[in-house]
BAKE-601019 format. One record per residue: residue number from 1; x, y, z of N, C-alpha, C in turn; residue in three letters. Coordinates in pm, whole numbers. Example, Ala and Ser with C-alpha at 12.3 -4.5 7.8 and 13.67 -1.06 7.14 Angstrom:
! BAKE-601019
i:npx:npy:npz:capx:capy:capz:cpx:cpy:cpz:aa
1:1319:-569:780:1230:-450:780:1320:-330:780:ALA $
2:1285:-225:708:1367:-106:714:1290:3:787:SER $
! end
This chain:
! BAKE-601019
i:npx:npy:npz:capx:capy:capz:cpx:cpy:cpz:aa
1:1327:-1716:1346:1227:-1618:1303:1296:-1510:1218:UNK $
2:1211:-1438:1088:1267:-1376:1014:1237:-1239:1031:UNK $
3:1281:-1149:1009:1227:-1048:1080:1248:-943:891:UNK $
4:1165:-901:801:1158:-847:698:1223:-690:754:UNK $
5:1316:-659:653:1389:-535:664:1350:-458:511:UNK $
6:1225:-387:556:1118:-320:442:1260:-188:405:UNK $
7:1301:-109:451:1391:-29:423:1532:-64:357:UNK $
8:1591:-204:399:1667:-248:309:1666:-286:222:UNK $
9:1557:-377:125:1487:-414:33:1448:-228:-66:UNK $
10:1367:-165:-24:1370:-45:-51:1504:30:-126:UNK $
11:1592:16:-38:1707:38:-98:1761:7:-208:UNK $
12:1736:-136:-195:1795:-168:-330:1713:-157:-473:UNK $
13:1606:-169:-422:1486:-123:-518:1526:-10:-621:UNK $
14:1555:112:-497:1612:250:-553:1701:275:-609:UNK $
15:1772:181:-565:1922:182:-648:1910:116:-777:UNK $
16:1834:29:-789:1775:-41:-961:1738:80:-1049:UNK $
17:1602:135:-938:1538:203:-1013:1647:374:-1107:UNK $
18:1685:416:-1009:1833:512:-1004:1929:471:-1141:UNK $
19:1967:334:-1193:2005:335:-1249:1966:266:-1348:UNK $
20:1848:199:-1385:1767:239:-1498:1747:367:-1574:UNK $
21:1680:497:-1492:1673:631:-1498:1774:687:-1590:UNK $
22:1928:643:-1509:2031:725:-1523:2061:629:-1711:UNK $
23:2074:545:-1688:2137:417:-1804:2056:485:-1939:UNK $
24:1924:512:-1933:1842:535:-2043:1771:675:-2053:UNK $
25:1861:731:-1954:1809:944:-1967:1710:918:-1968:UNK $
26:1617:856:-1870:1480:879:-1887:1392:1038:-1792:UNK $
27:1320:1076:-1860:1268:1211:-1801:1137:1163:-1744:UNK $
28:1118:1125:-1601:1031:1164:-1536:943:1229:-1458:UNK $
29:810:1261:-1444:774:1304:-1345:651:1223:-1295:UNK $
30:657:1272:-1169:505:1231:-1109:451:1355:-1062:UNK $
31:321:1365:-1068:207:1457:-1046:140:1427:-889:UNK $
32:193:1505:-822:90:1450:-672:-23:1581:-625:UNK $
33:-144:1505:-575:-236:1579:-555:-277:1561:-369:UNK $
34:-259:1674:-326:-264:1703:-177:-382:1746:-146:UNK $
35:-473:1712:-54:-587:1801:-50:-619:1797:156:UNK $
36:-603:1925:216:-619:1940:330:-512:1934:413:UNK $
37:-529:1938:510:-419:1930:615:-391:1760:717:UNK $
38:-424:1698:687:-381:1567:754:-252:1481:742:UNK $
39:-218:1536:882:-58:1546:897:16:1371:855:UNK $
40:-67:1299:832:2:1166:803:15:1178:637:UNK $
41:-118:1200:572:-114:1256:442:52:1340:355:UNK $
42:-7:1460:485:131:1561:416:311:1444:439:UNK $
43:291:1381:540:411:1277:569:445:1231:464:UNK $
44:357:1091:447:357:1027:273:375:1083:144:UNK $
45:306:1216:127:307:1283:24:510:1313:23:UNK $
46:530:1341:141:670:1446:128:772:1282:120:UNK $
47:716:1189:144:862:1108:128:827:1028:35:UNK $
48:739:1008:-42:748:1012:-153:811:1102:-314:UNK $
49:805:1208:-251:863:1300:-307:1034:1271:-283:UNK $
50:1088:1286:-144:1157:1246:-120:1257:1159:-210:UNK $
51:1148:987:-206:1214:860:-279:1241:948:-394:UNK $
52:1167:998:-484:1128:1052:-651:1283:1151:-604:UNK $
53:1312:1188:-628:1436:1284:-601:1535:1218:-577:UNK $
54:1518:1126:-530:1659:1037:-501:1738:974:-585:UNK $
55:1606:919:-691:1636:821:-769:1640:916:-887:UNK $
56:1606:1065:-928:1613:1160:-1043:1469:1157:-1104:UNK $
57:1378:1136:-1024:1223:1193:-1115:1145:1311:-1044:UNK $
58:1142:1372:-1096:1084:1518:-1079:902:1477:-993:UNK $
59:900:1604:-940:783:1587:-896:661:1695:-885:UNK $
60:534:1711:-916:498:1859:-927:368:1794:-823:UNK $
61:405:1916:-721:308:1893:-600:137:1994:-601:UNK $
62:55:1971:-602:-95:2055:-639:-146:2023:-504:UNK $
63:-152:2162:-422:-215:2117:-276:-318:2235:-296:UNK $
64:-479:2186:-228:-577:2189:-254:-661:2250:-86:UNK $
65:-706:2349:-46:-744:2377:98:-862:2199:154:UNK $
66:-877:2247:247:-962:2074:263:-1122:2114:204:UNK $
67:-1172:2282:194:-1292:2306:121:-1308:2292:22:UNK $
68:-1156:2260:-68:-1229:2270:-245:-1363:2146:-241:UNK $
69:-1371:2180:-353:-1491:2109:-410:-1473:2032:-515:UNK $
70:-1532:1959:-582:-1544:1838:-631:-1483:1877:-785:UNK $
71:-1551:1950:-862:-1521:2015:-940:-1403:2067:-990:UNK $
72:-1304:2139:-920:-1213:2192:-951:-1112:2100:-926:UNK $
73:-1136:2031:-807:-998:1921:-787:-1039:1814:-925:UNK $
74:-1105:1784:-974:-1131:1670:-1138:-1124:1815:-1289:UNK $
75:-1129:1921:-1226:-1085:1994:-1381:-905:1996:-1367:UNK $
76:-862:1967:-1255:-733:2005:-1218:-661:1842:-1288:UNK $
77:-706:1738:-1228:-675:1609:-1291:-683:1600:-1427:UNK $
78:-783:1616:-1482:-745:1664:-1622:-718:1734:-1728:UNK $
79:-652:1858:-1680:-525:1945:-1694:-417:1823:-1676:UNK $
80:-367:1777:-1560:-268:1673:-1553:-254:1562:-1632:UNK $
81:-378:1541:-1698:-412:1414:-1776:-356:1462:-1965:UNK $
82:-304:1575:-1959:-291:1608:-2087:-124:1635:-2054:UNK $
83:-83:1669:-1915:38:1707:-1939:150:1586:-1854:UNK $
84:87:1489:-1817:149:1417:-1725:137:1253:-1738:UNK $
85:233:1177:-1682:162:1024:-1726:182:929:-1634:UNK $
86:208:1046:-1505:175:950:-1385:146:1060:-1294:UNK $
87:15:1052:-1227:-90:1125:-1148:-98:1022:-1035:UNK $
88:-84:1086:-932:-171:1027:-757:-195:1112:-636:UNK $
89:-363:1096:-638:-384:1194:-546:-375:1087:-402:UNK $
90:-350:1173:-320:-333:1086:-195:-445:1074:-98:UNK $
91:-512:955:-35:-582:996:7:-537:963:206:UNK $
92:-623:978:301:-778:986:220:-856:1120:214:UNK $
93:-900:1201:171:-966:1285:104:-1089:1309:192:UNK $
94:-1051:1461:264:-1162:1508:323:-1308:1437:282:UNK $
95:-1387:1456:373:-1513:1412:386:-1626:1456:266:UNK $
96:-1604:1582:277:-1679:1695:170:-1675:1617:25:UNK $
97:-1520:1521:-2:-1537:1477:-124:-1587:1384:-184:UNK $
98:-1621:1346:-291:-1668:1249:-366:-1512:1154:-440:UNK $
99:-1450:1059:-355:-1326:1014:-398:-1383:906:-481:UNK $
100:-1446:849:-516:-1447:758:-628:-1428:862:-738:UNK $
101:-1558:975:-805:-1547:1062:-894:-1397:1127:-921:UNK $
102:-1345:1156:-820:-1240:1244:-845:-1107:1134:-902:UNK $
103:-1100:1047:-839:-1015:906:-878:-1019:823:-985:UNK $
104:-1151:847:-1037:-1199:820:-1141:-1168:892:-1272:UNK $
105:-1118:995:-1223:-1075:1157:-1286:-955:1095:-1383:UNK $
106:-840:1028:-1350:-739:1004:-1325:-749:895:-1483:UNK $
107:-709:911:-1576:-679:836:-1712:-616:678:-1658:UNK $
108:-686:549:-1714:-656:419:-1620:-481:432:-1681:UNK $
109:-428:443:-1746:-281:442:-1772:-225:571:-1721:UNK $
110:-233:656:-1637:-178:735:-1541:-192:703:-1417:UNK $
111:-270:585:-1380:-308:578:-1259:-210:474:-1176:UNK $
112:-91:580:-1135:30:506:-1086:3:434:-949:UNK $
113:-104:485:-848:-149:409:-723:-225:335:-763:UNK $
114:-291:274:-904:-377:172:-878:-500:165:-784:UNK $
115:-585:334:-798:-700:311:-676:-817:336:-773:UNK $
116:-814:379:-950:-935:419:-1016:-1019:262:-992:UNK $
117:-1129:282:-1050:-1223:163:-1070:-1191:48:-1201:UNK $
118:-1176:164:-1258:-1078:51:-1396:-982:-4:-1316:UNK $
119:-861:20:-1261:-757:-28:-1218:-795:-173:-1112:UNK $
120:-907:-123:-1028:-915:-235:-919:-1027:-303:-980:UNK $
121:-1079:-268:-1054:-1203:-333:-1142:-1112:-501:-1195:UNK $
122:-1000:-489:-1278:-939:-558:-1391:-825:-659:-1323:UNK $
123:-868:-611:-1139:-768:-721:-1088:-863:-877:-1089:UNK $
124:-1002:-842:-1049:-1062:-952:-1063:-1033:-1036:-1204:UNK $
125:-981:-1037:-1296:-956:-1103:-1422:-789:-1130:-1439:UNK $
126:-782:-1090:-1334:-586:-1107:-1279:-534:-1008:-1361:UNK $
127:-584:-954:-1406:-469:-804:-1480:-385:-711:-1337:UNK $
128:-322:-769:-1329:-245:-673:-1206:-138:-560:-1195:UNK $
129:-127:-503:-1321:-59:-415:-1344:-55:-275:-1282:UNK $
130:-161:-250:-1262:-165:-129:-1181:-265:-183:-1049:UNK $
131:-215:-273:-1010:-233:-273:-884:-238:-183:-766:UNK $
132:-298:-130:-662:-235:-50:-530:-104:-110:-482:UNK $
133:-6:10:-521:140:-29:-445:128:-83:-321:UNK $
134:44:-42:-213:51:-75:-118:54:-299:-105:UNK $
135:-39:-318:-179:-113:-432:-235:9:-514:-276:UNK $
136:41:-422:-383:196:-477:-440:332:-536:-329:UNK $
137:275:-445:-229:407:-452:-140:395:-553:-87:UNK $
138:285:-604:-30:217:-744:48:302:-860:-38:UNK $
139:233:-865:-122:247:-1005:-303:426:-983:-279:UNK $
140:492:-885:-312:641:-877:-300:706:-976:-212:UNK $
141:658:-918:-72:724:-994:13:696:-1130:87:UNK $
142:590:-1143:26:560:-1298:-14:647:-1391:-95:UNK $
143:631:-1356:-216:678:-1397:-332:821:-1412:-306:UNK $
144:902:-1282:-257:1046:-1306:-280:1075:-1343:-188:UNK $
145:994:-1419:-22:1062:-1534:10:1019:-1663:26:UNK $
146:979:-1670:-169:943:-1813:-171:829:-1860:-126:UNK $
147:699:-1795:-83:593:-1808:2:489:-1889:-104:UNK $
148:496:-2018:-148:341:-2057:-223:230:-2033:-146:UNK $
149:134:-1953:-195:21:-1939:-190:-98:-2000:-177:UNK $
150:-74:-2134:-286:-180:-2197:-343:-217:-2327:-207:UNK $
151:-343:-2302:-176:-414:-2384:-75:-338:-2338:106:UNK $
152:-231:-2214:117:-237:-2172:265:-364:-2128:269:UNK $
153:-389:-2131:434:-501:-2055:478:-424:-1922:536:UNK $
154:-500:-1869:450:-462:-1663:495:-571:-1615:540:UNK $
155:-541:-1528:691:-633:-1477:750:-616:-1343:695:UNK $
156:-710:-1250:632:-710:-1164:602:-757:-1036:705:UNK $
157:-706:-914:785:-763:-895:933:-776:-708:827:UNK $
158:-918:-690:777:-899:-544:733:-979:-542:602:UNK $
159:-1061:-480:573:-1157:-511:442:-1142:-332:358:UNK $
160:-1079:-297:373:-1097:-158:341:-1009:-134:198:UNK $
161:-957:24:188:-891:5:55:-762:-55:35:UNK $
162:-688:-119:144:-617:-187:104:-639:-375:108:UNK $
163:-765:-400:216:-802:-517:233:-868:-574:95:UNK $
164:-953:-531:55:-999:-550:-94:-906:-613:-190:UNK $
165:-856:-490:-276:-826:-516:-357:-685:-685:-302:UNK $
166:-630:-640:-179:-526:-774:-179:-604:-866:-174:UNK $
167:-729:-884:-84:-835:-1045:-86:-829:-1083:-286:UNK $
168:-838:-986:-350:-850:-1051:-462:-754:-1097:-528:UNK $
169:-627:-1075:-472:-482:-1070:-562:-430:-1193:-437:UNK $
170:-473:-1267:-352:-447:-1334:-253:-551:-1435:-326:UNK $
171:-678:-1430:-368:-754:-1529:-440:-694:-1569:-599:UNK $
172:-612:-1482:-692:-571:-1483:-787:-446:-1585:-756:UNK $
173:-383:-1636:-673:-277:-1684:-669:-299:-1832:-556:UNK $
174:-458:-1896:-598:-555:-1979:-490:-459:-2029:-336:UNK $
175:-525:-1898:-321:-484:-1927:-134:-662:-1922:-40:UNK $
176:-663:-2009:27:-747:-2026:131:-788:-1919:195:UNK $
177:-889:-1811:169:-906:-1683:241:-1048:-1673:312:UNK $
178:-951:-1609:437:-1102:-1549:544:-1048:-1438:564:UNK $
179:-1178:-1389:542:-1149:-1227:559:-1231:-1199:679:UNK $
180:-1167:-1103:786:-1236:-1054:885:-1183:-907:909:UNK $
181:-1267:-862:968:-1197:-722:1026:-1246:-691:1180:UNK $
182:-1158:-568:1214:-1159:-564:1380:-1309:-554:1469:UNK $
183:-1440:-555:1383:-1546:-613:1395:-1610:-774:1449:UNK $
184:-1523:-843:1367:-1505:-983:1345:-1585:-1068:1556:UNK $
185:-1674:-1097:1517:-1642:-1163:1657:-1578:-1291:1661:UNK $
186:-1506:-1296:1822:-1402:-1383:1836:-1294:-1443:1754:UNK $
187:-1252:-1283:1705:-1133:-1277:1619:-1027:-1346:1610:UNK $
188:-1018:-1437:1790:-875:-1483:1817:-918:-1613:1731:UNK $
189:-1064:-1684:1727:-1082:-1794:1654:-1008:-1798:1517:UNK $
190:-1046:-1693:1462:-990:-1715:1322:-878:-1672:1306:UNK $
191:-798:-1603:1337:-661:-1571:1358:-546:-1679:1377:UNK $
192:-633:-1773:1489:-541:-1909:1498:-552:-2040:1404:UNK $
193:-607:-1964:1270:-616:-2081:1154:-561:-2007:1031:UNK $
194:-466:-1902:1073:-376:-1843:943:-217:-1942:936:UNK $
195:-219:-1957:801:-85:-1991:795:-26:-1887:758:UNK $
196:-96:-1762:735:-60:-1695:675:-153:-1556:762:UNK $
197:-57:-1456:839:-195:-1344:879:-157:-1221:835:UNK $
198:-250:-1113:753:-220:-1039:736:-351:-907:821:UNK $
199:-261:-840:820:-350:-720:910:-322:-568:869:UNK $
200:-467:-535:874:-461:-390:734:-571:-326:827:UNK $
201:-599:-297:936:-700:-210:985:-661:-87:1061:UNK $
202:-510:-50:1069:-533:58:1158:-547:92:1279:UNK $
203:-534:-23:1355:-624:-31:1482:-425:-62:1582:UNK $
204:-447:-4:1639:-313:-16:1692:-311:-140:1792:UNK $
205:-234:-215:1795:-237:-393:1822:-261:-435:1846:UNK $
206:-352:-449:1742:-546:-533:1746:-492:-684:1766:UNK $
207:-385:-724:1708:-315:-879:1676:-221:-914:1792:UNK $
208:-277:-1006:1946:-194:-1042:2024:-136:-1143:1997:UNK $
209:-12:-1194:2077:90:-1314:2056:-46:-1449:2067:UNK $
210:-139:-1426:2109:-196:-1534:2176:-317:-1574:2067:UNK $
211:-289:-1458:1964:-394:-1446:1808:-356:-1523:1721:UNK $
212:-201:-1543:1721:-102:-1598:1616:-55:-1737:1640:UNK $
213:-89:-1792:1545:-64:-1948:1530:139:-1976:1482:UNK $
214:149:-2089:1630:267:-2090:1628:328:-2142:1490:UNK $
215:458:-2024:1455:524:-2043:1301:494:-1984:1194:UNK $
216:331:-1867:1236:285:-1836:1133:361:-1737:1063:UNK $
217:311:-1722:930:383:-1604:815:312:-1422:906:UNK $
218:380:-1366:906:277:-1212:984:309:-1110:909:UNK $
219:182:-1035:841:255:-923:770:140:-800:800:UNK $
220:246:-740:876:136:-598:954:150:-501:787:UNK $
221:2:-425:783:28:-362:719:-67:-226:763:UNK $
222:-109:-217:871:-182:-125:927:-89:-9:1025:UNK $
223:-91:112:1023:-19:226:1026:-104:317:1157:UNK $
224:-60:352:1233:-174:472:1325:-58:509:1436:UNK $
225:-77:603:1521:47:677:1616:-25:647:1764:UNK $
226:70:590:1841:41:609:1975:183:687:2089:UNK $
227:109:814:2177:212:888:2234:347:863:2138:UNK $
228:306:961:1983:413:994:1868:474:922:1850:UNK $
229:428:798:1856:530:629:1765:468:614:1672:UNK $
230:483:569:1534:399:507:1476:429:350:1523:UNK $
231:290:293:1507:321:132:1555:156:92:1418:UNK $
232:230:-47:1449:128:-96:1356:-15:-193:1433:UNK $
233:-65:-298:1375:-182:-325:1385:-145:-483:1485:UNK $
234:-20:-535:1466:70:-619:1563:140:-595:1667:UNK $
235:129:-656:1772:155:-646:1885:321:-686:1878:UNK $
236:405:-650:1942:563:-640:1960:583:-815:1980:UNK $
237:547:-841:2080:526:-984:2108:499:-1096:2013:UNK $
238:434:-1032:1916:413:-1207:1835:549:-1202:1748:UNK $
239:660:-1167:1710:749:-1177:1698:814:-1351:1750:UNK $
240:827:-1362:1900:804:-1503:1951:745:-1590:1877:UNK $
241:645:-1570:1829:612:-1664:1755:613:-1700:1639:UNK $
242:633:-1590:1543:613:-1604:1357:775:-1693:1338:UNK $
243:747:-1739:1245:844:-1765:1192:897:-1634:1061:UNK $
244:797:-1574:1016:840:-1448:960:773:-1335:944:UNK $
245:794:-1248:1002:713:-1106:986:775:-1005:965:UNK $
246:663:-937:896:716:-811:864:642:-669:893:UNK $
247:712:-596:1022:701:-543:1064:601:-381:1072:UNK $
248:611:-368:1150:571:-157:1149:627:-132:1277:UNK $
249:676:-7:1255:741:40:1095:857:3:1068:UNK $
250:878:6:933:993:-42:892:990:-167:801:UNK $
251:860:-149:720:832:-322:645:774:-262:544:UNK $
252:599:-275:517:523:-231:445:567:-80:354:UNK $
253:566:-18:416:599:111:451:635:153:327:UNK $
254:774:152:334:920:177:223:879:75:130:UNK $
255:848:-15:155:834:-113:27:743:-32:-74:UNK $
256:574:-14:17:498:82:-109:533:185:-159:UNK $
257:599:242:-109:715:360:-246:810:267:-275:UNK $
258:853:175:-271:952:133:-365:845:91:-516:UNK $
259:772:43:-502:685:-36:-545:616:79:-658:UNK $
260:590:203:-612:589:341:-658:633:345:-771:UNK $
261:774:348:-718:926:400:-789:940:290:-917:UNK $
262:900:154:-861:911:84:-973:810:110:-1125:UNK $
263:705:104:-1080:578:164:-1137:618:273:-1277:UNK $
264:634:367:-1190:696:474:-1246:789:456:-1334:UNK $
265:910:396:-1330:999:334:-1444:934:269:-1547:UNK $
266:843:198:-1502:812:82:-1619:708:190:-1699:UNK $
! end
């Protein structure tokens, strides 16, 4: 069994990216947009910042109370849209807001997370360039170990903003897809017909050993805290069984800022 080391991979990512940067004096920045207090939010936001510093790209942070309004956070985006050429607001975005509009805000060639409507609109036609990093990170660690796609059955466990757009970038590369989410009745049914399972809901380890079909591929990509761990949407246990997974935390994670970082260079 393989066990994916999302932080080592990461690494080296950074170290590409680091010396690309350095090789061709390139002057970057990224533009991040904060809005409220949600302490997982402010997390991501800061180690992202973090990666961006590591590797030499500047970063200009715009934090927003959780009352603004609709208005000023999209006159603020485009202010950024004249001075910047990679913008991402993080979400998810108090309730009060209208996040399609405001995301929408966002010029489709600044849109370094890949969440405007143009961006996830143009994956259906396989344009995948600005994909959601997160999305990206999935396809990565597929791809670089050799994983064909074409005719596995992939259980897809999560329909939301990261379940989406991958069902379509998982159909772009013809793989066998069922999509369910932690709704799903008798989830364990379809779970035990992945050659492939991926899980994006959030739900802290919605996916037992007894869900997972022996040998299968496992790639948690769902994030939430229990008594101050983060753990993911897989249970510790199916480990025993995959022949390769990749973990939380410590998989997904680092990869989608690497994935960032790459972005950003290109």
């Amino acid at each position: 069994m393989k066990v994916i080391n999302g932080n080592e991979i990461a690494n080296k990512i950074k170290e590409e990216v680091k010396n690309i940067i350095r090789n061709k004096n390139l002057k970057l920045t990224l533009a991040t947009i904060l809005i409220g207090d949600n302490e997982s939010s402010k997390l991501y936001v800061n180690l992202k910042e973090k990666a961006c510093k590591e590797v030499g790209i500047n970063v200009e942070k715009i934090e927003f109370p959780e009352n603004v309004n609709d208005e000023i956070v999209i006159d603020k985006i485009k202010e950024l849209n004249k001075k910047y050429k990679n913008i991402l607001v993080q979400l998810p975005l108090p309730q009060n807001l209208n996040r399609e509009k405001i995301l929408d805000a966002i010029e489709y060639e600044k849109d370094i997370d890949g969440l405007t409507s143009t961006s996830l609109g143009k994956l259906i036609n396989k344009e995948e360039e600005n994909a959601p990093c997160t999305v990206k990170a999935v396809i990565y660690v597929l791809e670089e170990n050799n994983i064909n796609l074409r005719g596995k059955n992939v259980v897809l466990v999560g329909h939301g903003n990261v379940g989406k757009p991958l069902a379509i970038m998982l159909l772009n590369r013809d793989a066998t897809l069922n999509i369910c989410n932690e709704f799903t009745k008798n989830l364990k049914e379809h779970t035990l017909n992945g050659d492939i399972l991926i899980s994006c809901t959030g739900v802290p380890s919605l996916i037992k050993k007894d869900m997972v079909k022996d040998d299968a591929i496992v790639i948690d990509v769902g994030i939430s805290k229990k008594n101050d761990k983060v753990i993911g949407d897989v249970d510790d246990a199916v480990k025993e069984k995959a022949s390769l997974i990749c973990p939380v935390p410590g998989g997904i994670g680092p990869l989608t800022i690497a994935m960032l970082l790459k972005r950003l260079v290109k």
